[in-house]
C-alpha positions, -999 to +999 in steps of 0.1 A: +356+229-123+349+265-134+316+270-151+316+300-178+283+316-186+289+293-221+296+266-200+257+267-181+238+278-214+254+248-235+246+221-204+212+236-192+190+257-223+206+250-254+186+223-268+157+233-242+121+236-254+099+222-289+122+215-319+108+239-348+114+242-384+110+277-386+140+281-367+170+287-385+196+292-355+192+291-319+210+293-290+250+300-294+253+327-320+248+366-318+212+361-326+185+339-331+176+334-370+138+329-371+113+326-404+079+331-391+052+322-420+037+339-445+003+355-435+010+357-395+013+383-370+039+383-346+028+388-308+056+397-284+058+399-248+083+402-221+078+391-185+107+397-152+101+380-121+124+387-094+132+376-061+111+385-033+090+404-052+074+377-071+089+344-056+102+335-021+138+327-025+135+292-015+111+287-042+109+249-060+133+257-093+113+234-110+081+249-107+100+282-108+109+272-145+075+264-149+061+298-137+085+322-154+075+304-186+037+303-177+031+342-171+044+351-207+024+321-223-007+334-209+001+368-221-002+354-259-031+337-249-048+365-242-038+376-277-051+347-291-014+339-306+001+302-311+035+297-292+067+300-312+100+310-297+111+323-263+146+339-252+156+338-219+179+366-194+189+347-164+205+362-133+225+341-109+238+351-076+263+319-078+260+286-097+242+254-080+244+228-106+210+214-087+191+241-087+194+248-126+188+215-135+155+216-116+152+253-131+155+236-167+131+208-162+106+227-152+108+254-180+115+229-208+094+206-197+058+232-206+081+245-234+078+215-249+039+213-240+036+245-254+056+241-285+078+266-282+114+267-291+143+284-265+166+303-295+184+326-270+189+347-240+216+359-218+231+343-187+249+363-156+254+370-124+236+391-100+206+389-079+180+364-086+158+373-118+149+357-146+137+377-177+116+361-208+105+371-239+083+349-262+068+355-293+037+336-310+019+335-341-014+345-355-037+347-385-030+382-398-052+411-381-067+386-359-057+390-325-074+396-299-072+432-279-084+451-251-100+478-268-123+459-287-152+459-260-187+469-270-215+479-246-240+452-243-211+426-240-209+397-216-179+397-196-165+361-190-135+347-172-124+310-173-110+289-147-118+298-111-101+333-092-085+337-058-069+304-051-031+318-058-038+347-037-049+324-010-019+303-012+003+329-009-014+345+018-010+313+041+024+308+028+031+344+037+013+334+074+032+305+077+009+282+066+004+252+041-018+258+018-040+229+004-022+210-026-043+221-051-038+262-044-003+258-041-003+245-075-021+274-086+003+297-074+031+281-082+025+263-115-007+285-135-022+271-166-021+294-199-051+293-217-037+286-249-059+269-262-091+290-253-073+322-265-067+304-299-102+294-298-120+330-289-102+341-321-133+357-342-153+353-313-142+376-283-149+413-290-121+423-261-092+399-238-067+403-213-052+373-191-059+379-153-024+386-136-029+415-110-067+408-102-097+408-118-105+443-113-072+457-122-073+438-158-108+445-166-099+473-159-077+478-187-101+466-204-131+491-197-099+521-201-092+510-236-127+505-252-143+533-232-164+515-213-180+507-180-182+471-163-207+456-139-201+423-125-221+400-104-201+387-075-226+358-069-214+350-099-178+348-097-159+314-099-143+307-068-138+284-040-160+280-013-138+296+013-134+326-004-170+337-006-178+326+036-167+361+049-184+388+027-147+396+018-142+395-019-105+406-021-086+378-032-112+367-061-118+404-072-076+417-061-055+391-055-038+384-089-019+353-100-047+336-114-034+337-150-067+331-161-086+350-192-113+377-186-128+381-221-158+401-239-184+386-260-218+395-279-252+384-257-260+363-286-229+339-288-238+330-252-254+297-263-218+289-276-199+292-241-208+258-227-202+237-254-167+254-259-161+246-220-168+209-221-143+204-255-117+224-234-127+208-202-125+242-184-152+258-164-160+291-185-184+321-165-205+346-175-200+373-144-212+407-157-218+431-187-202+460-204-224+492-207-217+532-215-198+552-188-168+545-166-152+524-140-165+485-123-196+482-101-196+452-083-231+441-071-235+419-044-268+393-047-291+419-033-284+441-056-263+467-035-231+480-045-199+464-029-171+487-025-138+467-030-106+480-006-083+474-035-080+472-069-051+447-076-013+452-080+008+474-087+046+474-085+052+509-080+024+519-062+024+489-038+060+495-028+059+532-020 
């Protein structure tokens, strides 16, 4: 039977995702109609992965749907914004009735977990790539922003950094990576909830996508400041700190983790907002005056990194 683009969006996405009331139309029409409340900002962001650039082509759908959904979730947790409504741009090299159901499960299913409503997109064919745009909600002039970094501040990550990298590296070398990594790689956690939480109480955020050093980074550029971390400090696993080579925690990327800046004071609050979340949060440096990251090892010497983290363009030249 021939499938028309119609055909795939009414079977697979157009019921997908949390059921909202502040949706007026979703998928199926010209546009989506959408009502967000009074007294909220609107945070937007738009995500592409592609094939072979950010997932082997013989990927799990399912956790595929899961990842392509989870990268754009954690960039409105950085903001500090509540999930609302994603649209979805999907490129097909042929239809495989399997592979999109597994593709659907696995997106719907943390759409659902997330609250957020699918209320449109656009389905062809092409080479593997899925496009998403989601938008959240936030208490008006609220969210949270890179520039907002003041010298004196604590810089803080949650989770733990390097185990994606690591994955993909043995995947990459042929290997298997331990359960646990793979999942990191292939199914991250947005912070949603800590974002929402940090609200009022981070001076600066940025989720953790092309390494550590790359987003803080951003970070430093935009407040006009200088970092220094403490690599002893960093939250890792064991077999990324036996070698003396800190590239995957400080470089690797995909952690999808939050890197966030905080007043010295409010440090006293940091445990007791891990244990409610039941996620490991670190203290791994300051902000101070000047420029650029200095990474001290525990003797106090400066470690000089070999890379700074990802970069489409510049990687691929």
């Amino acid at each position: 039977m021939f499938d028309s683009e119609f055909d795939l969006i009414a079977r697979y996405f157009s019921h997908l995702g949390a059921s909202r009331s502040d949706v007026l139309l979703g998928v199926g029409d010209d546009c989506a109609l959408l009502r967000p409340p009074p007294g909220m900002d609107l945070a937007l962001s738009t995500d592409t992965l592609v094939a072979g650039q950010h997932f082997f082509a013989d990927v799990d759908p399912e956790a595929l749907g899961h990842k392509c959904l989870a990268v754009n979730l954690s960039d409105l947790a950085a903001m500090g914004a509540r999930p609302a409504w994603a649209s979805l741009a999907l490129t097909l090299p042929e239809v495989d009735h399997a592979w999109l159901a597994g593709f659907a499960q696995g997106l719907g299913q943390l759409a659902e977990q997330a609250g957020i409503a699918l209320v449109g997109g656009d389905t062809t064919r092409g080479a593997l790539s899925i496009g998403i745009q989601v938008q959240g909600l936030l208490p008006a002039g609220q969210g949270l922003r890179r520039s907002g970094a003041q010298a004196g501040d604590l810089i803080c990550v949650s989770g733990s950094l390097g185990e994606a990298a690591l994955a993909l590296r043995q995947l990459q070398q042929g290997l298997e990576p331990e359960p646990g990594m793979r999942q990191r790689l292939e199914r991250p956690r947005p912070r949603l909830r800590l974002g929402q939480r940090l609200l009022g109480l981070a001076h600066a955020c940025i989720d953790i996508s092309d390494g550590l050093l790359a987003d803080l980074g951003h970070i430093c550029s935009a407040s006009g400041l200088a970092a220094e971390i403490q690599l002893a400090d960093l939250p890792c696993a064991p077999q990324l700190k036996t070698d003396g080579d800190w590239c995957l925690p400080l470089s690797g990327g995909d952690d999808y983790e939050l890197c966030f800046t905080l007043a010295a004071d409010q440090a006293e609050r940091l445990p007791r907002l891990a244990a409610e979340l039941g996620l490991p949060l670190s203290i791994i440096g300051r902000m101070r005056a000047g420029q650029g990251i200095d990474c001290r090892l525990a003797d106090g010497s400066l470690y000089r990194p070999s890379q700074r983290g990802f970069d489409h363009f510049h990687d691929s030249s």
